[in-house]
C-alpha positions in Angstrom: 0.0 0.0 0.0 2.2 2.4 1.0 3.5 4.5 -2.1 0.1 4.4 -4.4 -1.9 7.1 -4.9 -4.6 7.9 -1.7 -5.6 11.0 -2.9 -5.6 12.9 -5.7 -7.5 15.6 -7.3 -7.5 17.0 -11.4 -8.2 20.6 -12.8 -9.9 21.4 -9.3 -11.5 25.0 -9.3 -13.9 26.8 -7.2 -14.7 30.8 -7.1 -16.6 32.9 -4.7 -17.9 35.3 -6.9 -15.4 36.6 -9.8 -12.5 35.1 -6.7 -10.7 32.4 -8.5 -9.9 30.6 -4.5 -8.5 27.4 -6.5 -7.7 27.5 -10.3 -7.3 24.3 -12.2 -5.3 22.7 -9.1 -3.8 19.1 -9.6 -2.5 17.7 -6.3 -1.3 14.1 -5.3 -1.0 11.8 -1.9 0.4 8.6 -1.9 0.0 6.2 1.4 2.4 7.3 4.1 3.2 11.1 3.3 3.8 13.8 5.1 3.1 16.4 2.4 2.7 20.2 3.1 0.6 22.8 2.0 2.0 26.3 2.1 1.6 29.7 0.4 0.0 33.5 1.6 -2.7 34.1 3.9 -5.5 33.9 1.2 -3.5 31.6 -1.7 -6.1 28.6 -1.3 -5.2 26.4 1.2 -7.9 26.1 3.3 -10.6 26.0 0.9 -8.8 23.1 -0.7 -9.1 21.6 2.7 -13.4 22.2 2.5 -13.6 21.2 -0.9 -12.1 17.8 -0.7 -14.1 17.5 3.4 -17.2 18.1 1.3 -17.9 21.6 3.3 -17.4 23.4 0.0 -18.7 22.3 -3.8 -16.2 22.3 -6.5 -16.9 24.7 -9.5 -15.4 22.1 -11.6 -12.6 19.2 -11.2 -12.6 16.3 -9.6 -11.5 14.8 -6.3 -10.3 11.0 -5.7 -9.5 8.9 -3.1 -8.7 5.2 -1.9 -8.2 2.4 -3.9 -11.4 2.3 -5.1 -10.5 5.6 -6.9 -14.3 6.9 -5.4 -15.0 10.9 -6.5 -15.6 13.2 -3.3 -16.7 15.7 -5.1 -20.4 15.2 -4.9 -20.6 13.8 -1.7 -21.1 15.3 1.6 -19.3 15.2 4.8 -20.3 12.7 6.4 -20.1 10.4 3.5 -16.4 11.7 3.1 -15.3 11.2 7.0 -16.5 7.4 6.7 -14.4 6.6 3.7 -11.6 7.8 5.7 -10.9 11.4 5.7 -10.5 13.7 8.8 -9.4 17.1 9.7 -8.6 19.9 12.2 -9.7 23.3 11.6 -7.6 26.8 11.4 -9.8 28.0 14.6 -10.6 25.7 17.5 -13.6 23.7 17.3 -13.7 21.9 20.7 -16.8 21.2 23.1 -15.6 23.5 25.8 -18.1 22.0 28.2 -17.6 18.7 27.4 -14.8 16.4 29.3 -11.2 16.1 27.1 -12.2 11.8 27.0 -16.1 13.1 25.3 -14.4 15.6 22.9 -12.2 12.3 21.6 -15.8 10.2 21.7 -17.6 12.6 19.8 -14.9 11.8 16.9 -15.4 8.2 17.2 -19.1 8.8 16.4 -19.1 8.3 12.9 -17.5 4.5 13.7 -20.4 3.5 16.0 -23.4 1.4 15.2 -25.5 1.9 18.3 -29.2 3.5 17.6 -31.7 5.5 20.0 -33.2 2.6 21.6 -29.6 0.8 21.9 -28.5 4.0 24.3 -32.2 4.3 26.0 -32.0 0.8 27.0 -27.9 0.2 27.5 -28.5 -3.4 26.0 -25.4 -5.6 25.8 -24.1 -5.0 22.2 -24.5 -1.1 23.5 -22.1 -1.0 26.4 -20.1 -3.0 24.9 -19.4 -1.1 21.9 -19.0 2.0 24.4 -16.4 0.3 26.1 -14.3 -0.5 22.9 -15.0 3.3 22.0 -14.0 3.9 25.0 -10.8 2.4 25.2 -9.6 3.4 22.1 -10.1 7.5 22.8 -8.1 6.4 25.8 -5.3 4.9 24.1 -5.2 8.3 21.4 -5.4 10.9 24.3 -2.1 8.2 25.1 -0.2 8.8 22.0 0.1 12.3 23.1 1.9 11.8 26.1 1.3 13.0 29.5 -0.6 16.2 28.1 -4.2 14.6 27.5 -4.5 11.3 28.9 -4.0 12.9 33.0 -7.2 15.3 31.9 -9.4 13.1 30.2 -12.1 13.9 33.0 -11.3 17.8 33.3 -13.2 20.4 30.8 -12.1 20.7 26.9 -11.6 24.8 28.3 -9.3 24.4 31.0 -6.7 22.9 28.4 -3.8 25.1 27.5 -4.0 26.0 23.7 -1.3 23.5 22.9 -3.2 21.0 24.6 -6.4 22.0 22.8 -4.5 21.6 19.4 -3.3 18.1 20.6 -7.3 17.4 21.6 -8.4 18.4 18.3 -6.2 16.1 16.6 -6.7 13.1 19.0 -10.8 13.8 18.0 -9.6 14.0 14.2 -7.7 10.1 14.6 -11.2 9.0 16.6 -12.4 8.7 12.9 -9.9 6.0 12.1 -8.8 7.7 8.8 -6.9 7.2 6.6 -5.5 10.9 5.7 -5.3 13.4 8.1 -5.6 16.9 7.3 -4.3 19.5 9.7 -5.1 23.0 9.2 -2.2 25.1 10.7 -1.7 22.7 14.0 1.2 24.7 15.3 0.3 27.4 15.1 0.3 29.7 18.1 2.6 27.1 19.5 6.2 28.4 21.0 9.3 26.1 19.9 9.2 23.8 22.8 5.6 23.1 21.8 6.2 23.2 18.2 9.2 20.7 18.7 6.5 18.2 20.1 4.0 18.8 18.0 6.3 17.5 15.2 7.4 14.6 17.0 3.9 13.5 17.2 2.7 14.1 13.9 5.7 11.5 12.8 4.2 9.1 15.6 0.7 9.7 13.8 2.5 8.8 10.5 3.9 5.8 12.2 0.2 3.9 12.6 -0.5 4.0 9.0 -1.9 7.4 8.2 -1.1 9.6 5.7 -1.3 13.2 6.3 -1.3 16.7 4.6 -1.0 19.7 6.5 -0.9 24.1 5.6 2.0 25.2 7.7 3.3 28.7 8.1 6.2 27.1 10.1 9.0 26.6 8.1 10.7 24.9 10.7 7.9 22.2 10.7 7.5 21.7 7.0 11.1 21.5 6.6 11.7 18.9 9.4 8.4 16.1 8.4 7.5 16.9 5.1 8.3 14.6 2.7 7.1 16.5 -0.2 5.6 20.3 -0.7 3.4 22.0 -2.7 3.1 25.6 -2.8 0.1 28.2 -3.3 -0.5 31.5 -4.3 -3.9 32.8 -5.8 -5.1 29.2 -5.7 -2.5 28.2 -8.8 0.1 25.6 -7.8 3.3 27.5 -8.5 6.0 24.4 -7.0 6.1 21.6 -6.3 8.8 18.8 -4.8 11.4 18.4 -1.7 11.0 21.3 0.9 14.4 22.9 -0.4 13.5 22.4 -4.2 10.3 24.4 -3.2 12.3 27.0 -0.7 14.4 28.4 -3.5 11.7 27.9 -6.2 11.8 31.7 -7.9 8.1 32.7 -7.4 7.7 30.5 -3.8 10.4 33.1 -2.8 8.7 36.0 -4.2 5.0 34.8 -3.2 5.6 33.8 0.0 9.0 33.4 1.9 10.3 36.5 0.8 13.4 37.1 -0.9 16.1 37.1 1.5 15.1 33.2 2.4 16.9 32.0 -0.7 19.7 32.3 1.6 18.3 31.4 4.9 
């Protein structure tokens, strides 16, 4: 498995308005990247991120994924999160009332089979699924460390933000996916944090999953990525190893700025 194409998506456009967010954008994935996504605030990068989650429509192109080669592009979120596709968002969506263990449940949702009736009347096949569930947000809150897994009882809110970024992502792998997409996760972050972050992303990597993140961190795309691709004005403008990208002529112009040809 590991080297065929995941995802991949051909000519994929979409506009708000006479906005061109994504023009004709070809982008690849095979099993067990790290690939990132980086460009200016405003190049594209998060709306390629709702477009292939289903929470935005293509204006034309198509999206693919899995073996099966099955096209996203008409189905909606839901449908997209069971086949195997989860995310983090730029801006925190946690439960802030809810315990750090049920934000990491709420994730495992889409995985469950248990009905109304099967949760009204905790029959057998019902607690036991919840105890599975159960153990297995346990064991993710786990891969992070001692930062979750001593507050799995405490509110989402009392979490420092680096700990909120490493709850969002532990809800994300609740999904069991396939590819992960993480929408800036460091950022925020100081370098001791950052340093971590990276470290776990490469553990995530480690149990199978591909993942695609947008980075502003140059210090984390350089030191996971295995492959970048740059936007600006929703074109691709490079594409390849993070250095072939770095001192790619309109990457430094668009986005790192001139003087980090030399960095």
């Amino acid at each position: 498995m590991a080297g065929t194409i995941l995802l991949e998506t051909k000519n994929l456009s979409k506009r708000f308005g006479g906005l061109k967010a994504l023009d004709r954008f070809d982008f690849l994935v095979r099993h067990g990247e790290i690939v990132g996504l980086i460009g200016p605030n405003g190049s594209g990068k998060t709306t390629f991120f709702h477009v292939v989650t289903g929470i935005l429509k293509a204006a034309s192109g198509t999206v693919m994924f899995g073996e099966r080669r099955e096209v996203l592009t008409a189905l909606p979120p839901h449908r997209i999160t069971a086949l195997g596709i989860a995310r983090t968002f730029q801006r925190q969506r946690l439960f802030n009332q809810m315990t750090v263990l049920q934000n990491v449940l709420v994730g495992a949702h889409c995985r469950t089979c248990s009905g109304l009736f099967g949760s009204i009347l905790r029959t057998p096949a019902t607690r036991r699924e919840q105890k599975v569930v159960q153990e297995k947000a346990t064991r993710l809150l786990a891969l992070f460390g001692e930062r979750l897994l001593p507050r799995a009882q405490d509110p989402a809110w009392t979490l420092s933000y680096a700990n909120r970024r490493r709850l969002e992502i532990a809800r994300a792998l609740a999904a069991d996916p396939l590819l992960l997409l993480l929408d800036e996760p460091a950022a925020g972050m100081n370098p001791t944090e950052t340093r971590e972050l990276m470290r776990d992303i490469l553990s995530i990597r480690e149990q199978g999953i591909t993942i695609v993140l947008i980075e502003h961190d140059m210090t984390v795309v350089r030191g996971i990525c295995d492959q970048v691709v740059a936007l600006d004005h929703g074109i691709k403008i490079a594409e390849g190893s993070f250095e072939e990208v770095r001192n790619h002529p309109s990457v430094i112009e668009a986005y790192l700025g001139r003087r980090a040809k030399h960095a």
